[in-house]
N, C-alpha and C positions, 0 to 999 in steps of 0.2 A: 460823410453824411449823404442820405440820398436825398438827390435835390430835384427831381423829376415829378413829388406830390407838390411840390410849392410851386412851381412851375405851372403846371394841371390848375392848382387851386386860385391860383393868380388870373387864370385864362376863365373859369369862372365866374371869378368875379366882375372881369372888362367886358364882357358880353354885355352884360347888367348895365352898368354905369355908362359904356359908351348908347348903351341904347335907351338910357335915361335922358342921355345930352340931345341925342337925335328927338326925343320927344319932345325937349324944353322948347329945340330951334320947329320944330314942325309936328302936330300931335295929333294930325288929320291920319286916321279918320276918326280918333277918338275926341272928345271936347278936353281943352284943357286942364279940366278939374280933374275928368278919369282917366287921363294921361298922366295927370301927377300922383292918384290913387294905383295907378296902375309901376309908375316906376317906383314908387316906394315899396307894394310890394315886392315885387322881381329883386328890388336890391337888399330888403332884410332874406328874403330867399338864398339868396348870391351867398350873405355873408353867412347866414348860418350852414348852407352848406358846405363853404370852403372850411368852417371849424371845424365842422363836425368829420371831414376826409382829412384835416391834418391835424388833429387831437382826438375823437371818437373812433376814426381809422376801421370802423364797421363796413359790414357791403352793404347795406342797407344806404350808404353815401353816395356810392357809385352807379347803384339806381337809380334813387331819387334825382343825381345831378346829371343823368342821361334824360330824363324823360322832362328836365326842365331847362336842359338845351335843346332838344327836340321839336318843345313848346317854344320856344323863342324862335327858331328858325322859323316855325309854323306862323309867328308870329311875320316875320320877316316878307309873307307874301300878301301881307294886306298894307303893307307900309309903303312909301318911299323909300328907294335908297337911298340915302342922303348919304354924305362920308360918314356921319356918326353912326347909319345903321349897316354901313357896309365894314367898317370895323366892327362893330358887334356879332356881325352874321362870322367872320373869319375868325375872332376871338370863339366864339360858340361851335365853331367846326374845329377848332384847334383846342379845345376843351375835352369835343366828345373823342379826337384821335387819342388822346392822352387818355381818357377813361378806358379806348378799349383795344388800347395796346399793351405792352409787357411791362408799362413804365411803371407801373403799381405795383409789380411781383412782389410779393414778400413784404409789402406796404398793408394790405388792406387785410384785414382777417376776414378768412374764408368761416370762420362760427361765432355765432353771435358772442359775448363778451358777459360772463357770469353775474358782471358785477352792471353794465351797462342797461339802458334801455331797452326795452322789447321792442317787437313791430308795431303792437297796436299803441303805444305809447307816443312813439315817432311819428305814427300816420297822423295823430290824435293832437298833436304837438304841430309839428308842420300843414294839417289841412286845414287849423285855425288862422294859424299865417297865412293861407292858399288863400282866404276870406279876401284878404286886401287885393291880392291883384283879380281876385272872380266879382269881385263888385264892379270893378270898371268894365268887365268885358259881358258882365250883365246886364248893363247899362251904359254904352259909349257915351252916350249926352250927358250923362249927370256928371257928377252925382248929385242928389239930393241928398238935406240933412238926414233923413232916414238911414243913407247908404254910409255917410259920416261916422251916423251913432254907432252903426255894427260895425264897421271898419275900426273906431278908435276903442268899440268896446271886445274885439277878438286882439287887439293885442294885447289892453290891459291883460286880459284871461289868460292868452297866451305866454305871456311874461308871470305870472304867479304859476302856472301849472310848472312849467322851466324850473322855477324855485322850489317844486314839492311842497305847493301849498296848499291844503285840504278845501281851504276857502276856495280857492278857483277852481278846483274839481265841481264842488258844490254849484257853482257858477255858471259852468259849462255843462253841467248836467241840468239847471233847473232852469237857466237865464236864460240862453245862447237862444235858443228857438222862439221863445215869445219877441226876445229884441230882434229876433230878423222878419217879424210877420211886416213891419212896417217897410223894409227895404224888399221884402217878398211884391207886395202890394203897389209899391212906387215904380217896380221895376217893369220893364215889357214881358208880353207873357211867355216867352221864352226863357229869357232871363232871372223871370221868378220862379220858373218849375228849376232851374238851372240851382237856383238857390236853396227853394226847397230841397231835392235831394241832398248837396253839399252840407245842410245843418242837424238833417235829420243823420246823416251820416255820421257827424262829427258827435250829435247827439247821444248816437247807439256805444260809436265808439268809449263816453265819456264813462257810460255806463258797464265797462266790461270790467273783471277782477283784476286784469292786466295795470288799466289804467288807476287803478283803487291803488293799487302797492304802490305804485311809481310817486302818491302822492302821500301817503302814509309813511311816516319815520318807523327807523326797525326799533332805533330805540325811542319810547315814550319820554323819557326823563332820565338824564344822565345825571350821576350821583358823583361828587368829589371825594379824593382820598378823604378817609378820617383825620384829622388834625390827633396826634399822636402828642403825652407829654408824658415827665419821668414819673412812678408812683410815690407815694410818700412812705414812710416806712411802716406805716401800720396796715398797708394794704399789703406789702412787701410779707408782713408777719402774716396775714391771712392767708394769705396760699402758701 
């Protein structure tokens, strides 16, 4: 068994968590509220992409979890070091060796997967989860309940579209943007143009054919065998 993606996805995910801990013990510069908005997203991040590099086994994995140890690092020069974010910083460099060395050979597929996800489905899917850690760094002071409502209302959305559920498509096509005008509005003006692009993005994407199939069933209604029984003898004499 190769054990060099479990390894890779392990290192992943301790980036995350050890840099959760380091926020709990000190969360300067951000307020504690969008230090704990902020580690909760990074760790639903952490863990969906380590499933999706050792069950989904797509490239689209191997991107997304480079440019979101990259972000951490990046993260890493407005922090303290503390032990917990100096583990995280070495977990997060011992993550991306693993991504872009040989240890995946023959792990990842180099074409997308017939039966799998698209891109704009994943992007569409994980930039709704992006929402929870971009709220905190849209707003280091808060959050306010504004930044609450859209943080707890993209994961709802988040977690039915996951499911292929037409309703949350609906949601994220009709919802998403008016429920962020309030967190737009609460937020600094940088942090709210930061916002605006990210929903109208996630908006456009909601609306592509891409993301329409990913949530549409191939089959509408599936039918059961017919219950079969013997004929009796006068059906027997008719044919």
């Amino acid at each position: 068994m190769q054990r060099s993606p479990y390894i890779i996805a392990s290192f992943v995910v301790l980036g995350p968590v050890a840099l959760s801990l380091h926020f709990a013990i000190d969360p300067d510069p951000f307020s504690s509220g969008a230090a704990s908005l902020l580690s909760a997203g990074i760790l639903i991040y952490a863990v969906a992409l380590a499933t999706g590099l050792l069950l989904s086994r797509g490239l689209w994995t191997t991107r997304v979890a480079t440019s979101f140890l990259i972000s951490q690092l990046a993260l890493g020069t407005v922090i303290d070091l503390g032990p917990w974010a100096i583990v995280a910083m070495v977990a997060d460099l011992g993550a991306l060796v693993g991504l872009s060395g040989p240890w995946l050979s023959g792990w990842i597929r180099q074409r997308p997967s017939p039966d799998g996800p698209g891109t704009l489905v994943v992007a569409l899917l994980l930039g709704t989860l992006g929402l929870l850690p971009g709220l905190a760094l849209a707003d280091p002071t808060g959050p306010e309940w504004e930044h609450l409502l859209l943080a707890g209302t993209a994961i709802v959305f988040a977690a039915g579209y996951a499911r292929s559920m037409v309703a949350a498509l609906w949601l994220l096509r009709l919802s998403l943007v008016p429920l962020a005008i309030p967190a737009i509005v609460a937020s600094p003006t940088w942090g709210g143009i930061y916002l605006t692009l990210h929903v109208l993005v996630l908006g456009g994407l909601a609306w592509t054919k891409e993301a329409a199939l990913a949530a549409t069933p191939l089959i509408e209604r599936v039918y059961g065998p017919r219950a079969s029984r013997p004929r009796t003898r006068r059906e027997q004499e008719r044919t």
